[in-house]
C-alpha positions in Angstrom: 52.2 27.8 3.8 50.3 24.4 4.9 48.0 26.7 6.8 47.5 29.2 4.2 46.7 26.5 2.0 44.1 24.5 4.7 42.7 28.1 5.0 42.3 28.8 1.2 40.6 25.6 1.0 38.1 26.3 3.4 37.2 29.5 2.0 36.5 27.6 -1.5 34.1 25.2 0.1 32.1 27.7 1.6 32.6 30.6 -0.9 32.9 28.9 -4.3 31.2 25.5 -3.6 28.6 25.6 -1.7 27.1 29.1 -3.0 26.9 26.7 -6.1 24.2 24.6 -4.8 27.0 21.7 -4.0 26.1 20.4 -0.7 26.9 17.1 -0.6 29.1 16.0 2.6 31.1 13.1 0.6 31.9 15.8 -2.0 32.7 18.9 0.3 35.1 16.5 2.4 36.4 15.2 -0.6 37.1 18.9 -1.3 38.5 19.7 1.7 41.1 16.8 1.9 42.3 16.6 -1.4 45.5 19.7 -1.7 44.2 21.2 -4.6 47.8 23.1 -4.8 49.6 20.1 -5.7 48.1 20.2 -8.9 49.0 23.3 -9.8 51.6 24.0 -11.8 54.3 26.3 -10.1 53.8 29.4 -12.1 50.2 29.5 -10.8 50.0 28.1 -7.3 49.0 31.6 -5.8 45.7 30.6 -7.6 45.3 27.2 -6.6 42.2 27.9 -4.6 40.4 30.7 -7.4 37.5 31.0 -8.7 39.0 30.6 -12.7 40.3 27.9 -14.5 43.9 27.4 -13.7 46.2 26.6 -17.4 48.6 23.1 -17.1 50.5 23.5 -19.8 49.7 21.1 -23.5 46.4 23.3 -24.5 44.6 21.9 -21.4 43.4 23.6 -18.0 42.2 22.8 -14.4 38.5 23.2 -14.4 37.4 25.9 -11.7 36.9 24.0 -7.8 32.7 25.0 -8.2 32.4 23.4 -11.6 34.3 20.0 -9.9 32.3 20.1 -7.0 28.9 19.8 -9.3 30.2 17.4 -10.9 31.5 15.2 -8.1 28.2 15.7 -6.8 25.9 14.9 -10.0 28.2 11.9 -10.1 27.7 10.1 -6.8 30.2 7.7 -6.8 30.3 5.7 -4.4 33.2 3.2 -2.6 34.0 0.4 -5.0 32.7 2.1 -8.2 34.2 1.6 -11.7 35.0 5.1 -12.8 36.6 6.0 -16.2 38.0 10.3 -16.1 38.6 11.0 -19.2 41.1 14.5 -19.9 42.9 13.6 -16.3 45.5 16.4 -16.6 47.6 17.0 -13.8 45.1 14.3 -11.9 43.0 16.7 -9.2 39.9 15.4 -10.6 41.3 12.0 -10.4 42.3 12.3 -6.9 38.6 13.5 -5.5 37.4 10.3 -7.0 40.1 8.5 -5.6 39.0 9.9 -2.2 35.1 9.3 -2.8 36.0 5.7 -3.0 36.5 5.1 -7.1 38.6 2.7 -8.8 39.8 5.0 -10.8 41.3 5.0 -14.7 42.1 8.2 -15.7 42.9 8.6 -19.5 45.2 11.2 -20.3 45.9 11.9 -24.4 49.1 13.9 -23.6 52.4 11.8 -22.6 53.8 14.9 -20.7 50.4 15.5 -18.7 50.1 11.8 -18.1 53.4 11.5 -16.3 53.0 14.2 -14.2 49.3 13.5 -13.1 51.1 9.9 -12.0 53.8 11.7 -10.2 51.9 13.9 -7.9 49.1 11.1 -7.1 52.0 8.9 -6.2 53.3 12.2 -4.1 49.7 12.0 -2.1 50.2 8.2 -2.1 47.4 7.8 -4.4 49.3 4.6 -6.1 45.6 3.2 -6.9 44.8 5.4 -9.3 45.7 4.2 -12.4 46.6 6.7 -15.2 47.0 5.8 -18.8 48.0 8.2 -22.0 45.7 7.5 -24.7 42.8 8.9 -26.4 39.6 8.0 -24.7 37.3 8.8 -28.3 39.3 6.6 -30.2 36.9 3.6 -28.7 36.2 1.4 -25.8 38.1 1.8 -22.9 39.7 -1.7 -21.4 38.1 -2.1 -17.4 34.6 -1.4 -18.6 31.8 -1.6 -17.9 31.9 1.9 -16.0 29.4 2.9 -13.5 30.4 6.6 -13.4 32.4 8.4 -16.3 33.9 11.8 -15.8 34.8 13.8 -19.4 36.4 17.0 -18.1 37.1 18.7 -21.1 34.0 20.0 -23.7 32.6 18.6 -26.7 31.5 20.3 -29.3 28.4 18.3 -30.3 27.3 14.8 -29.0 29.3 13.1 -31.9 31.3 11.0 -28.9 28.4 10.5 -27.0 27.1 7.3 -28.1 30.3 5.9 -27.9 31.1 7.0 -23.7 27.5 6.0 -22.7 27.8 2.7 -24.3 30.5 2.1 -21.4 28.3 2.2 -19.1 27.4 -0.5 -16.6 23.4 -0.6 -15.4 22.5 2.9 -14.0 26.0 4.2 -14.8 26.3 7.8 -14.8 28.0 9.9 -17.2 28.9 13.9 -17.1 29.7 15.6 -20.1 29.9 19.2 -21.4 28.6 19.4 -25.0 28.6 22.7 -26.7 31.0 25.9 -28.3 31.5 29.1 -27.0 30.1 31.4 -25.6 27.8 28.8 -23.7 27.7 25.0 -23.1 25.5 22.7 -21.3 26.8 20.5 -18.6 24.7 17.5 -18.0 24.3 13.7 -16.6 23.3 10.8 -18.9 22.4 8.0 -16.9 21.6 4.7 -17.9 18.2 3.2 -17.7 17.7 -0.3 -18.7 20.0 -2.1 -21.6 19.5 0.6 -24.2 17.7 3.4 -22.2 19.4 7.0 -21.4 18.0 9.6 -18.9 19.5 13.3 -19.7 19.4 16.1 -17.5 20.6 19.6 -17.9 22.9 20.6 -14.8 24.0 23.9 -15.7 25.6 26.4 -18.8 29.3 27.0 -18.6 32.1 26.9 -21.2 35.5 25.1 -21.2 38.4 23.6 -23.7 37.8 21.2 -25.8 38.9 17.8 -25.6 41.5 16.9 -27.8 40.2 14.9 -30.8 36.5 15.8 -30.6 34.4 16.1 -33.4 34.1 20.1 -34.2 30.4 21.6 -34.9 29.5 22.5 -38.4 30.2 26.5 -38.4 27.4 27.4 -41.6 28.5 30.7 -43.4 25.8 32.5 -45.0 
């Protein structure tokens, strides 16, 4: 099975990943090392390693390995950085910025998904990361400033927004998916100076929700 598993991985990385313009070494180690398949919940481990979005149960889901990686990689954290996930579900996210060298809070706003993210990172001895259940759009999140901030559930409008990016600590970084379906933008806010914000459009995919996040306006005519 381990080898299946190493094997599966290695095809992601060079099928899924890369192909998706991720090519940073950190990352695709990161990638590499960190067993996907403990995430997943049992029902679905035959597609740990796809190229889909994997259900966990609670509403929420695994976003798919290429859409991580381009995260990771707009991300940059580096060893000793502040990082804040925010939607950890069953804590694979959480785990690759773990390995990339974050101190990592990941905020969880389901009990049942909390628990369990903190049961298989202590399974990977992956005691450091520290996983809370709360709502991370309820307001300022204790251990900030942040210098990288990971939201990996949508938004529907940038409503949140000022609110995350005001956690930031001087050229934080923060990657966010605002939009509804059938297409969102994925992007990285960084900060520039006290006040300043640089945005760039990464790429258009579409995800669930956060839990809690302002809706769009839906205008009938």
């Amino acid at each position: 099975m381990e080898i299946t598993a190493e094997r599966a991985r290695f095809n992601m990385i060079q099928q899924q990943i890369r192909p998706w313009d991720v090519l940073d070494d950190q990352v695709l180690e990161a990638m590499s090392e960190v067993r996907r398949e403990a995430f997943v919940p049992d029902a679905y481990q035959g597609l740990a390693y796809a190229d889909i979005e994997i259900p966990i149960g609670e509403g929420s889901c695994m976003l798919a390995p290429k859409v991580v990686g381009r995260m990771l990689q707009a991300l940059a954290v580096q060893p000793g950085d502040r990082v804040l996930e925010i939607g950890t579900g069953t804590g694979y996210v959480a785990a690759c910025l773990s390995r990339l060298g974050g101190k990592v809070v990941g905020l969880e706003i389901d009990a049942t998904l909390a628990d369990e993210a903190r049961e298989r990172l202590a399974g990977l001895g992956l005691e450091s990361v520290e996983i809370r259940q709360g709502d991370a759009l309820a307001g300022p999140v204790e251990g900030g400033p942040f210098d990288a901030i990971a939201v990996t559930g949508s938004m529907p409008t940038d409503a949140s927004l000022r609110l995350l990016q005001g956690q930031l600590a001087p050229r934080g970084r923060l990657f966010c998916i605002v939009g509804t379906e059938p297409v969102m933008e994925a992007s990285l806010l960084t900060r520039v100076g006290y006040r300043g914000f640089r945005r760039e459009v990464l790429f258009e995919t579409a995800t669930l929700a956060l839990k809690n996040a302002a809706e769009a306006n839906v205008f009938e005519f």
